[in-house]
DRENTORZA-437789 format. One record per residue (C-alpha): x, y, z. Coordinates in steps of 0.001 Angstrom, whole numbers, padded with zeros to 6 digits, always signed. Layout:
XYZ ...
This chain:
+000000+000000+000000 +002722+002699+000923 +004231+001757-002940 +001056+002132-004074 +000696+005795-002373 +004594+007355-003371 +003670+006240-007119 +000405+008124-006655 +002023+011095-005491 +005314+011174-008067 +002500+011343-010748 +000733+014104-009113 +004267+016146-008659 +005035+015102-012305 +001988+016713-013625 +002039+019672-010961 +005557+020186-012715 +004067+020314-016427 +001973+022671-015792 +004275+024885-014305 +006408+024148-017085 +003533+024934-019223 +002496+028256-017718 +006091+029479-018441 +006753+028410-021909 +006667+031510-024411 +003399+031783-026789 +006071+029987-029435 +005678+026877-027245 +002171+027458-027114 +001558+027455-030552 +003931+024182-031400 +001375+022235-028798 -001296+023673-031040 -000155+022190-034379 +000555+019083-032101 -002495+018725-030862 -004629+019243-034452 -001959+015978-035650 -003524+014065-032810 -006801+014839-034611 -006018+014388-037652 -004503+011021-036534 -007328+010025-034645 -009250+010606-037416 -007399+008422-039641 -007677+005872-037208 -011543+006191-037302 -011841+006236-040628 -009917+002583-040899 -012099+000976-038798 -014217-001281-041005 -018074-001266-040322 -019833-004777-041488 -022590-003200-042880 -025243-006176-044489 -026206-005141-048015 -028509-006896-050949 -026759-007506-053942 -026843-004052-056337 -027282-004127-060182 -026604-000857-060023 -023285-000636-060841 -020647+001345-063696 -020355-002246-064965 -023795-002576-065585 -024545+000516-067495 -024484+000886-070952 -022680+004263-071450 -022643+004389-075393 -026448+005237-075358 -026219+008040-072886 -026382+011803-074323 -023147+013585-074711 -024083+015759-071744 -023214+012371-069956 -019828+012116-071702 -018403+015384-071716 -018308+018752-069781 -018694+022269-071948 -015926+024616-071124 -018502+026761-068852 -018813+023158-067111 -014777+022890-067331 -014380+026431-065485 -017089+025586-062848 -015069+022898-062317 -011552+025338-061448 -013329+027645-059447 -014961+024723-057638 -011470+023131-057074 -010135+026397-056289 -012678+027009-053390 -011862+023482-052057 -008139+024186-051909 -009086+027573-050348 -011474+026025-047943 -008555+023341-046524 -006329+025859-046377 -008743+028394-044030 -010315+024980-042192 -007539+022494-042030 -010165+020012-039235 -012447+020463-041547 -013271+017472-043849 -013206+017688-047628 -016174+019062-049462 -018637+017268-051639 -018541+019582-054723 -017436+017214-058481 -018151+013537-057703 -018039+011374-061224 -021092+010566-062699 -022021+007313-064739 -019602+007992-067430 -016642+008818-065051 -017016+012420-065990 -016474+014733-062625 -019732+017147-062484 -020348+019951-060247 -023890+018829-057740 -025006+021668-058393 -025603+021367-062262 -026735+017508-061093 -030184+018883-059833 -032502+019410-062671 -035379+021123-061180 -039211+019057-063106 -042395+019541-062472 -044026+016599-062690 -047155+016029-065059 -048974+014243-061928 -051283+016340-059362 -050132+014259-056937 -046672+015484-057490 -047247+019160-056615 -047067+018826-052835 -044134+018280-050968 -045531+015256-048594 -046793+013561-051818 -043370+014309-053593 -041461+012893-050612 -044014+009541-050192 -042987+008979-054384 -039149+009037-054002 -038980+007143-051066 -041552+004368-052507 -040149+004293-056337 -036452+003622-055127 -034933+001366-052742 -032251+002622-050478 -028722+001451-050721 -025725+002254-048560 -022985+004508-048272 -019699+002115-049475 -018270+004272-046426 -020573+005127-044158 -017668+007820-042612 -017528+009255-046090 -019389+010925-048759 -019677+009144-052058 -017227+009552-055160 -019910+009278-057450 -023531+010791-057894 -025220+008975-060701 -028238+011476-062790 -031806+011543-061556 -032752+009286-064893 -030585+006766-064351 -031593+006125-060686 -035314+006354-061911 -034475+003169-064777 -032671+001104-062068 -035209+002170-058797 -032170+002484-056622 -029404+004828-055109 -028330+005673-051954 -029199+008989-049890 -027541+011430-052251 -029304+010226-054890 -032542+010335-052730 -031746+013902-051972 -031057+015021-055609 -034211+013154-057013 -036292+014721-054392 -034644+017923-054766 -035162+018507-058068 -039056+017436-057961 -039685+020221-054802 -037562+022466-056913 -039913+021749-059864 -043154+022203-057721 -041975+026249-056658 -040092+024860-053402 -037268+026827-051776 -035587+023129-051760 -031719+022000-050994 -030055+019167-051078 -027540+018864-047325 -024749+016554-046996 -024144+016192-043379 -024319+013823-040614 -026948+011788-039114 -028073+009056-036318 -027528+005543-037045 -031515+004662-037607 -031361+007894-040221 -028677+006278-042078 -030107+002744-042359 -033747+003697-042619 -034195+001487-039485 -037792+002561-038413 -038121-000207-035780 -038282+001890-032798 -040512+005036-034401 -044460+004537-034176 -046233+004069-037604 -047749+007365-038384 -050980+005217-039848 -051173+004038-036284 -051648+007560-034594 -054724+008822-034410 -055418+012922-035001 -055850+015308-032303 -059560+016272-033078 -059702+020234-033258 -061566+021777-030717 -063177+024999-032045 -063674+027283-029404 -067070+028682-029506 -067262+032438-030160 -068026+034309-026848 -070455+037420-027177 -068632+040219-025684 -070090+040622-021976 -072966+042997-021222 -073414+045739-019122 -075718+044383-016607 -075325+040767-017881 -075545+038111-014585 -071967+037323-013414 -071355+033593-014681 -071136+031171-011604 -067338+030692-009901 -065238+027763-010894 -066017+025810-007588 -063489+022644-009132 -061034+021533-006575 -057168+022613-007657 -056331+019795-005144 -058846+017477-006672 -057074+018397-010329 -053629+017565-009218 -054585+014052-007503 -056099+013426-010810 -053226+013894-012643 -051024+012056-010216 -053302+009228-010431 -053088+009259-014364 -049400+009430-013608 -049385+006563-011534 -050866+004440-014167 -048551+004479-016458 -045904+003987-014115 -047473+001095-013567 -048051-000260-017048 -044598+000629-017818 -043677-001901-014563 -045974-004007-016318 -043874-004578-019458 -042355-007628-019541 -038635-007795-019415 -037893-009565-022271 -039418-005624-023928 -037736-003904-021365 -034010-005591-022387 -034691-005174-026285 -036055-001684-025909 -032663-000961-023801 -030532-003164-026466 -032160-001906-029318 -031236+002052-027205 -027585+001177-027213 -025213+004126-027915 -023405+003680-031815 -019682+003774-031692 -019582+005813-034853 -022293+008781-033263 -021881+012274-034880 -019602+010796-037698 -022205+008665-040107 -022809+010258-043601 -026260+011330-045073 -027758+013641-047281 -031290+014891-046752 -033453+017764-047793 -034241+020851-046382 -036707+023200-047034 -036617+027317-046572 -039936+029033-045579 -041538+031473-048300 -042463+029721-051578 -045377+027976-051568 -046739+029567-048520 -044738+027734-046325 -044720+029044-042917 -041260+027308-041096 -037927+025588-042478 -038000+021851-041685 -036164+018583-043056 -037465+016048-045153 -035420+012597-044989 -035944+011026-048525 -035153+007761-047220 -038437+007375-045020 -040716+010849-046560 -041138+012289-043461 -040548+015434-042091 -038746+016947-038877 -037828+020072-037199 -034338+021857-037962 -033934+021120-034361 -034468+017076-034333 -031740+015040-032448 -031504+012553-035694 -029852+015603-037648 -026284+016155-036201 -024416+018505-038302 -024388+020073-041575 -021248+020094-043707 -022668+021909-046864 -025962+022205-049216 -026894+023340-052593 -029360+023583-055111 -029462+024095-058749 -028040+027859-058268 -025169+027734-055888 -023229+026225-053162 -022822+027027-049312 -020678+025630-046653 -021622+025638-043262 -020046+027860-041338 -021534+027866-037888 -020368+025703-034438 -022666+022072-034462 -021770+021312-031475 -025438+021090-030178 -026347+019387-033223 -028251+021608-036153 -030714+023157-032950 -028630+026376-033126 -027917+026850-036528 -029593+029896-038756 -030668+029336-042036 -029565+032371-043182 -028101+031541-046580 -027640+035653-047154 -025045+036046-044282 -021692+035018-045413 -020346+034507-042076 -022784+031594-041282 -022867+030542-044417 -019733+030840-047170 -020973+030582-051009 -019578+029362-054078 -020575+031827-056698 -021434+035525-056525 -024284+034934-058108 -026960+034408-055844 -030635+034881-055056 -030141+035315-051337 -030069+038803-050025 -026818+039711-048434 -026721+041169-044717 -026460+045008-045521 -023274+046751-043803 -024311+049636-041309 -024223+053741-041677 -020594+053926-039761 -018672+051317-042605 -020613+052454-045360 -018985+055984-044993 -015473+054731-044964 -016073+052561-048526 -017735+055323-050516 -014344+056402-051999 -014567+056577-055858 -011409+054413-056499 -012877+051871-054222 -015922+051497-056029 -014492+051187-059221 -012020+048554-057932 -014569+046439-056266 -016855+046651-059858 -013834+045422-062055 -013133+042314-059192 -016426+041539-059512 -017017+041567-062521 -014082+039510-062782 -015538+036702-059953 -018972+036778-061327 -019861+033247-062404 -023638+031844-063384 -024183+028496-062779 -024055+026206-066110 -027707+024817-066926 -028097+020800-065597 -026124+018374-067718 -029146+015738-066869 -032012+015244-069365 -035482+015763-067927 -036762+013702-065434 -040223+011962-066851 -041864+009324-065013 -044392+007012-067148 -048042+006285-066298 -046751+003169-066050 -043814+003229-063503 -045969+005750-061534 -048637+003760-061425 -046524+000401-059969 -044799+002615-057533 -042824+000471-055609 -040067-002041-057201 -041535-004899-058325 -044299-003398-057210 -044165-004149-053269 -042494-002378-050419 -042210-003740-046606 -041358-001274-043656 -040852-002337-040126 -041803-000053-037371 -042076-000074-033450 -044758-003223-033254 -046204-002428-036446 -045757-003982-040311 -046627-001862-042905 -046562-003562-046945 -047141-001788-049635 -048749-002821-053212 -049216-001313-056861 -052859-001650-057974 -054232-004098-060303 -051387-006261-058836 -053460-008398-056314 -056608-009886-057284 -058637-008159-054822 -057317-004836-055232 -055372-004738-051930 -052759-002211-052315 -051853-001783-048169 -051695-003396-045114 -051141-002195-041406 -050631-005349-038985 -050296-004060-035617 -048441-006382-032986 -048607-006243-029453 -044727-007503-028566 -041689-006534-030391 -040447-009467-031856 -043970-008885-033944 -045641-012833-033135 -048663-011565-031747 -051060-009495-033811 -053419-007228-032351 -054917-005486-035358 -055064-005564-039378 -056059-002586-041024 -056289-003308-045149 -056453-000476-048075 -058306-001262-050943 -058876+000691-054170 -060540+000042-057974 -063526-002901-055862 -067011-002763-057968 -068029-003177-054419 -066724+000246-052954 -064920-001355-050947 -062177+001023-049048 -060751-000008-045783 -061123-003356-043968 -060005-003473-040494 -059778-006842-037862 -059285-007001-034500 -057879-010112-033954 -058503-009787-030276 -062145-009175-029720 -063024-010303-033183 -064744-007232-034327 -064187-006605-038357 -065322-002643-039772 -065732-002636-043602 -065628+001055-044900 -067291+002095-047857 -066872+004877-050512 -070021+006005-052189 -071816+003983-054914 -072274+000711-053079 -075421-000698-054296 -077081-001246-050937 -075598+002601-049867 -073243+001163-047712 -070638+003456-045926 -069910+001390-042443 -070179-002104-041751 -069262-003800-038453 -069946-007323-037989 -068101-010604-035655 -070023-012741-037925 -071177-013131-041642 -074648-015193-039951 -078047-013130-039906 -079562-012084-036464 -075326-011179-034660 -074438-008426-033386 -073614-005906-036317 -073846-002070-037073 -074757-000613-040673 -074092+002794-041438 -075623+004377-044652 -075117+007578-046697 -078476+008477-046123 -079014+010610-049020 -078471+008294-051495 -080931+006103-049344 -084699+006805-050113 -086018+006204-046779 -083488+008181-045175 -081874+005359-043346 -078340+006151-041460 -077237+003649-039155 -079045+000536-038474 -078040-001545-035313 -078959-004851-034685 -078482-008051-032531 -079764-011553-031564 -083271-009967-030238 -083365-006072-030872 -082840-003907-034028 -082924-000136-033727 -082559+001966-036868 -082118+005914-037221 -083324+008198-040080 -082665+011667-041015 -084639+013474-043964 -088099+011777-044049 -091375+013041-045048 -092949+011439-042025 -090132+013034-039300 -089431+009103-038648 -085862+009746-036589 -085536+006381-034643 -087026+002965-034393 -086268-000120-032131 -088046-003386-032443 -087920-006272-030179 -088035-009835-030949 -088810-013011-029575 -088320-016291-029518 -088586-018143-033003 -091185-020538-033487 -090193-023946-034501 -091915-024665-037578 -091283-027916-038873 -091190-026303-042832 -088006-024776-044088 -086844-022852-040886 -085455-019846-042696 -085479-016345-041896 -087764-015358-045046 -090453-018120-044584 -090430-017907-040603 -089606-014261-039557 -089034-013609-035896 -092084-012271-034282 -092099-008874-032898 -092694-007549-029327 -092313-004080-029233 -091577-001414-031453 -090701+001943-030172 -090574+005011-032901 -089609+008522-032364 -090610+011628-034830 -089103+015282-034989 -090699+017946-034404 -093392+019449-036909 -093903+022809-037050 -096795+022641-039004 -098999+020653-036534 -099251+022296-032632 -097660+020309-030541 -100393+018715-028548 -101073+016307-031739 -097662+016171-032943 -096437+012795-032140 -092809+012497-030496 -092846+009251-029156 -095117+005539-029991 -094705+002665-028460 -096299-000863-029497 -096587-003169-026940 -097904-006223-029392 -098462-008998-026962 -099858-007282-024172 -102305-005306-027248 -101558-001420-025661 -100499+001472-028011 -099006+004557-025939 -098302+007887-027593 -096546+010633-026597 -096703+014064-027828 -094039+017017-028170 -093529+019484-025420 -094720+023224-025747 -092390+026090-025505 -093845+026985-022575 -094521+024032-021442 -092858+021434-018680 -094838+018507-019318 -096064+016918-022413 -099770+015065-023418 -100205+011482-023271 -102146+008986-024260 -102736+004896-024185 -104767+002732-026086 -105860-000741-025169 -106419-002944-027478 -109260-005449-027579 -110574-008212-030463 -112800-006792-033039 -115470-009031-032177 -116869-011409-029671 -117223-015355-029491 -120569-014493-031478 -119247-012385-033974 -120562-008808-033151 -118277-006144-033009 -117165-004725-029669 -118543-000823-029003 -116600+001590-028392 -115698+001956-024149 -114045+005099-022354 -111776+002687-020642 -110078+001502-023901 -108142+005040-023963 -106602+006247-021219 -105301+010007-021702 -103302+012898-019917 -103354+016103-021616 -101749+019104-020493 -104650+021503-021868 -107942+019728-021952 -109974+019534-025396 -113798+018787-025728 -113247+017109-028970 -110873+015032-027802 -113353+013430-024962 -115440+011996-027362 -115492+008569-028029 -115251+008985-031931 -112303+010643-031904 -110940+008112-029694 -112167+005835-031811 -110790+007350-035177 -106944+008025-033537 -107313+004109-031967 -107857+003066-035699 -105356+005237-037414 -103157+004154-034932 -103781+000470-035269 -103008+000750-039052 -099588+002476-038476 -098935-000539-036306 -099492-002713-038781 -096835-000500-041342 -094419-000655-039012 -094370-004455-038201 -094105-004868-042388 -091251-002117-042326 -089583-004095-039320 -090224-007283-041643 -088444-005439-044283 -085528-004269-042969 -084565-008144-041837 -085102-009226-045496 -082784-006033-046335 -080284-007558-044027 -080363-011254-045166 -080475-009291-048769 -077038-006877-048100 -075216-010265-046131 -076206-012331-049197 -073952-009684-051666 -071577-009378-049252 -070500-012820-049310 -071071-012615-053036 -068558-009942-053618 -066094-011070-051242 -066277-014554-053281 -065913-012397-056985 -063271-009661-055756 -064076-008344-059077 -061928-004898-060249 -063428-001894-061733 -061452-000490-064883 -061063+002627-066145 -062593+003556-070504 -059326+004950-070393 -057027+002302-069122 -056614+000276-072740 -054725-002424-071355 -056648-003320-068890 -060127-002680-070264 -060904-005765-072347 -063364-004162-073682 -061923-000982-074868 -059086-003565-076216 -061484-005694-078702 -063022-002286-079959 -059717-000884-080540 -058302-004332-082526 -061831-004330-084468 -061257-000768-085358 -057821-001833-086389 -058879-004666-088412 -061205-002600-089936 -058681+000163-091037 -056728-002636-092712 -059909-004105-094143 -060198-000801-095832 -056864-000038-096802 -056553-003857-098655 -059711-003033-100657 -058181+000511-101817 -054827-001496-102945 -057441-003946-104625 -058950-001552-106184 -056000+000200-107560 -055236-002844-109510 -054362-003051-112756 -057510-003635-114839 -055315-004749-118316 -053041-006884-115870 -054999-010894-116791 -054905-009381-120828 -051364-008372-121166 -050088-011220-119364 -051250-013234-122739 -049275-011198-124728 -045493-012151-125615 -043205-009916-122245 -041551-007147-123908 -043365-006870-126996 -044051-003691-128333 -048060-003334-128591 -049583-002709-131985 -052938-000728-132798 -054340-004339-133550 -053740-005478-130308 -054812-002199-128363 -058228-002853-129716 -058339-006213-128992 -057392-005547-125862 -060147-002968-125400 -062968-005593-126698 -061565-008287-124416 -061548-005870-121282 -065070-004596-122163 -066564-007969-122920 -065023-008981-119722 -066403-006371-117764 -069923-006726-119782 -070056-010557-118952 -068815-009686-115337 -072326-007226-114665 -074689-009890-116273 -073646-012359-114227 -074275-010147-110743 -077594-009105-111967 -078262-012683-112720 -076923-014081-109269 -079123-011205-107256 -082164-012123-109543 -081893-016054-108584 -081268-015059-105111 -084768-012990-105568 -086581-015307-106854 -085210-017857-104563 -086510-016404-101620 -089734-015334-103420 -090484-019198-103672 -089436-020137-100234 -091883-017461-098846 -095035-018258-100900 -094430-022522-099686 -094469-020826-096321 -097982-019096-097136 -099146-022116-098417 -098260-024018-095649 -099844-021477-093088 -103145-021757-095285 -102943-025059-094767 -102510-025694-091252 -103786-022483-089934 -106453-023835-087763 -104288-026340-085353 -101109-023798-085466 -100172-022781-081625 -099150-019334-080451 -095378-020113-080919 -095713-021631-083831 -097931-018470-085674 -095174-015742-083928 -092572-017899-086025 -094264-017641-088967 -095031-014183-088569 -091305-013541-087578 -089547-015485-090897 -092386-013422-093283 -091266-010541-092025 -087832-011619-092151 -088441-012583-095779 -089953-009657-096642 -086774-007736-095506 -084691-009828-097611 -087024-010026-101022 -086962-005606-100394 -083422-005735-100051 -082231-007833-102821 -084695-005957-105267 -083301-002469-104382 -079998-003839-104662 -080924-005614-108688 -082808-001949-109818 -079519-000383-108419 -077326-002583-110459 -079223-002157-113296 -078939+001451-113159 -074999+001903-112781 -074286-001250-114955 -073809+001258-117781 -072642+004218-116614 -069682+001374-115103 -069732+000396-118493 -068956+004004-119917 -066599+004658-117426 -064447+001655-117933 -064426+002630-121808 -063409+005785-120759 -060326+004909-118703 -059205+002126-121844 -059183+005449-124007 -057009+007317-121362 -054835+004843-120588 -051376+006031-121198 -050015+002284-122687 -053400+001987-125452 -053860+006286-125825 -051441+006759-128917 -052578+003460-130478 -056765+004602-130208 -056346+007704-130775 -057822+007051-134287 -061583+005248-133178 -061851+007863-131057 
């Protein structure tokens, strides 16, 4: 122990004694521990930058290798000498900036492209807007980019990339890592009238590798509801104060304590299997504060909006400048200039200013720039106003001044296509914090599922909780389908045109008379019918809109009788107990006979009724019928009695004492009963009726298609091929008819003899004669097919004379449907023999007429002409 203690102390002395030494040295000595201590940087820095991260990684196509560089545009290829000179002054400003900021790291300013050709990042970013309305909003824009490509990593994750392929050549292979995220992205926002950059900087380890298994899915957070604050009239003169607030503070802060307390103890609760993966899955990352990404940032002002934020293109979604995943800033750009970062990120980016116009925050490239500069105040503009001064500043300016070369990338175009599939290969998985979200183009699944949300309860994901399902293009309007897999409870949702008006559907079970809830979009409805509710014994409907004021109506049911026929819900309906209906007010009536509430009590034969309230009024008339058999044993009818309608009314009537209006309102009443048992019969068949196509459409799954999709539409695809066909139809019979006419006469001839005026004419008469023979034989074919079916049509008659009296009904609508028939047909083929016969000579003439012309017999006819 006492060796222990003197080594103890000769280390203390020895470092007492370098600081002493320390404190003497000369500010020489203090300056060669300076450049010692920035090599202990730099080599720790080297050190970090050997240590070799196993990072796993899919096997990339996207490679130089693998691109064909001989098709590319010579924009690709090449640089133009305004390109070449960006690329000094760019290299200039590097050397300049490790001169000034030797711990600072090397900017990202010419990586290679495809072709190996070094290109500014600036002219990389080709600003598009996209021909898509759902491209015109940033979210929507982000949700594309990070859907259409799949992420890759950084070869180094400690270093920026030496390449930065072109926007179109990441869109053809749907993959790049987060620069070319960031560029892609950037140049859509840019397109769309953002204030958009892309940042090259550093971020947290889930950042970098898109690992979104400890953030919430944002389809599993529900909206905070907005609360609009009613509108209070400004307070009155001699208005009553409004009671005090006689709430216990005390009571308040138990409450929350209690609430408090709760969660304490469902955190205890967790088991600790959670508990260790939460805290293994929280472990601190040995390379913190020195991982590589690019992301995009946004400036408030264009496009109305209100505050900068971040977008990561890796996930689409969008943080504060002061989030703890962003931990520095490096440099960004856009399409116009450069800036480097010249502010302290030591707390992260939480302190920075986005001030892109002050050059001491933020050092830029070019001149040339659209940011306002800080103006200098009253007491240094006086000392630069010298003439000389001026002048030189112009000239060096004018000497710096530098635009930015347009983009060397071709514009960005998306097909319908490839924006239609979305995702590669058309499906995209992302795991989050007890959630699984997948992702599908349309048209791809058979029952138009396009996304799913399975909700777990444990992280390792084995038990699920919850499914929600997306739907889109169902004939059935289907939307959203979502099962609990706990209590069992399935919700269909509906968009509008479902053929039953369906919006809502909740159900356990497919079988009639289970719990369920319908919900309608009650204007479509003719009855007015919004939300029907219903289970093994009650059903209670609501209604908004109807000519009646019908609001609300709950039946009871009993028991089924056992009938030993088919025991079906159609042929042996349940029998009904009780209905209960409620009515709005009408104005029209006064409220004393406006119904508000009846009641039919079936088996024990009692009606009660019960009227709206007055104004002015606390109580509200009543009235109950009892209800006895028509008739006795003997058959007469049963008169009338006072007891049969027992009343309270709040202002008396004499009209309403006597017995015939009691009698009257007892029968009118008795006849609505007997409407609203059928209506409650009714509305079960409409239930076995909407269950029935339920299960049918589940079992089709049958996909609407749009007139305009043509490859799709099979319809739209046989018009278009018959249309097709047609067109060539038509363009054969104008080649046919261009066809030589003397070809079959001059092919009899000797080849290459000369034609004499002998032969012209005998070619003439043979071409004629042809053509002569040719027309008698049509009019001679139409006029047997005439006569043909003249003869078939008078055996018919003659047969029909014949057998006219023991003919049937079928057999004289046949007849009467081949005379007509017939008729058509003998009409037709007459027109068609008077038509021949009319332009058989002027054919005739006109053939003649053409011999004459023709340029090979002109010369030799010109004499029988």
């Amino acid at each position: 122990m006492e060796v222990l203690k003197e080594k103890v102390e000769e280390e203390e002395e020895a470092e007492r004694a370098e600081r002493a030494e320390k404190m003497m040295r000369p500010m020489e000595v203090r300056k060669e521990d300076t450049t010692r201590t920035q090599e202990m940087l730099r080599d720790l820095e080297r050190k970090l930058s050997e240590i070799e991260v196993s990072i796993p990684e899919k096997p990339s196509t996207f490679t130089k290798d693998a691109i064909d560089t001989s098709k590319l545009p010579l924009s690709y290829q090449s640089n133009t000498p305004k390109e070449e000179h960006l690329l000094q002054v760019a290299d200039n400003f590097s050397r300049q900036y490790s001169h000034l900021c030797p711990d600072r790291v090397p900017l990202f300013l010419y990586p290679v492209n495809e072709c190996n050709v070094p290109k500014f990042v600036s002219t990389t970013i080709r600003p598009t807007l996209m021909p898509y309305p759902e491209l015109y909003n940033w979210d929507t824009c982000a949700q594309f980019v990070s859907d259409f490509l799949s992420a890759v990593p950084l070869p180094d994750p400690l270093k920026p990339p030496s390449y930065l392929y072109s926007s179109t050549m990441v869109l053809k292979h749907q993959e790049g890592n987060c620069f070319d995220f960031s560029t892609l992205l950037c140049s859509v926002l840019l397109g769309a009238g953002y204030d958009a950059y892309c940042v090259y900087g550093y971020g947290s380890q889930d950042l970098c590798h898109m690992d979104l298994t400890r953030e919430v899915c944002p389809l599993t957070v529900k909206p905070k509801e907005m609360v609009k604050e009613e509108e209070k009239a400004p307070p009155k003169k001699y208005a009553v104060k409004p009671p005090r607030d006689l709430t216990s503070r005390f009571e308040r802060e138990q409450e929350v304590k209690r609430q408090e307390g709760v969660k304490a103890e469902e955190e205890k609760r967790l088991k600790p299997g959670e508990r260790l993966a939460e805290q293994e899955s929280a472990k601190t990352d040995p390379l913190h504060g020195l991982r590589v990404h690019s992301w995009v940032l946004v400036l408030s002002g264009k496009r109305e909006v209100p505050e900068s934020f971040f977008i990561d293109p890796f996930t689409a979604r969008s943080y504060s400048t002061q989030d703890d995943h962003f931990l520095g800033i490096e440099s960004l750009w856009n399409h116009k200039n450069y800036w480097v970062n010249m502010q302290d990120c030591w707390n992260c980016c939480k302190d920075l200013v986005f001030d892109l116009g002050d050059p001491v925050r933020w050092e830029y490239l070019l001149l040339e720039t659209d940011k306002p500069l800080l103006s200098l105040t009253e007491e240094e503009d006086d000392g630069t106003n010298d003439d000389d001064d001026a002048e030189n500043l112009g000239k060096e300016d004018e000497d710096k001044s530098f635009d930015m070369p347009c983009s060397w990338v071709e514009r960005i175009e998306i097909s319908p296509e490839a924006f239609e599939t979305r995702c590669p290969n058309g499906k995209k998985v992302i795991q989050y914090k007890r959630a699984r979200l997948e992702k599908w183009a349309p048209y791809l699944n058979n029952n138009g599922l396009v996304c799913r949300l399975t909700t777990y309860e444990d992280l390792e994901c084995t038990k699920i909780l919850e499914i929600k399902e997306w739907f889109q293009n169902r004939e059935d309007m289907l939307e959203l389908k979502h099962i609990n897999k706990v209590t069992g409870l399935n919700i269909d949702y509906f968009k509008p045109g479902h053929p039953q008006a369906l919006r809502v559907h909740s159900y356990t079970s497919m079988q009639p008379e289970m719990d369920r809830v319908m919900e309608f979009y009650e204007k479509v409805r003719v009855d007015g019918l919004i939300k029907r509710e219903e289970t093994p014994r009650t059903m209670t409907e609501y209604y908004q809109g109807r000519p009646d004021l019908l609001s609300y109506r709950h039946v009871n049911f009993g028991p089924r009788i056992k009938k030993l026929a088919l025991n079906s819900a159609e042929s042996n309906p349940r029998p009904v107990v009780k209905i209960t209906e409620r009515f709005f007010r009408n104005p029209a009536k006064p409220a004393d006979e406006d119904v508000a509430e009846r009641v039919f009590l079936i088996l024990d034969e009692r009606i009660q009724l019960r009227y709206h309230c007055r104004e002015d009024h606390l109580t509200a008339s009543k009235r109950e019928f009892l209800w006895r058999t028509e008739g006795d044993s003997k058959g007469n009818k049963i008169i009338m009695m006072p007891d049969m309608c027992l009343s309270f009314e709040v202002e008396p009537m004499e009209h309403t004492k006597k017995l015939l209006y009691q009698y009257e309102a007892m029968m009118k009443v008795k006849n609505e009963e007997k409407l609203a048992r059928h209506q409650a019969w009714e509305s079960e068949l409409e239930v076995l009726e909407i269950l029935k196509l339920r299960e049918e459409e589940e079992e089709a799954r049958a996909l609407t298609i749009s007139i305009y999709d043509t490859k799709r539409n099979e319809k739209s695809k046989e018009y278009r091929e018959a249309m097709e066909r047609m067109m060539h139809e038509e363009h054969l019979w104008q080649a046919e008819a261009q066809l030589d006419y003397l070809a079959p006469f001059l092919a009899q001839l000797p080849p290459g003899e000369k034609l004499t005026r002998w032969q012209a004419v005998r070619l003439k008469d043979e071409c004629l004669s042809d053509f002569k023979q040719r027309l008698i034989d049509k009019a001679n074919l139409i006029q047997a097919w005439f006569e043909k079916e003249t003869q078939e049509l008078q055996k018919q008659q003659q047969w029909y004379q014949e057998n006219q009296v023991t003919l049937t009904p079928e057999d004289e609508d046949l007849y009467l449907s081949y005379c007509s028939q017939a008729m058509f047909r003998i009409r037709v083929l007459e027109q068609r023999l008077n038509r021949h016969k009319e332009l058989a000579p002027l054919k005739y003439l006109a053939l003649e007429e053409k011999l004459y012309k023709d340029p090979r017999l002109v010369e030799l006819l010109k004499v029988f002409v």
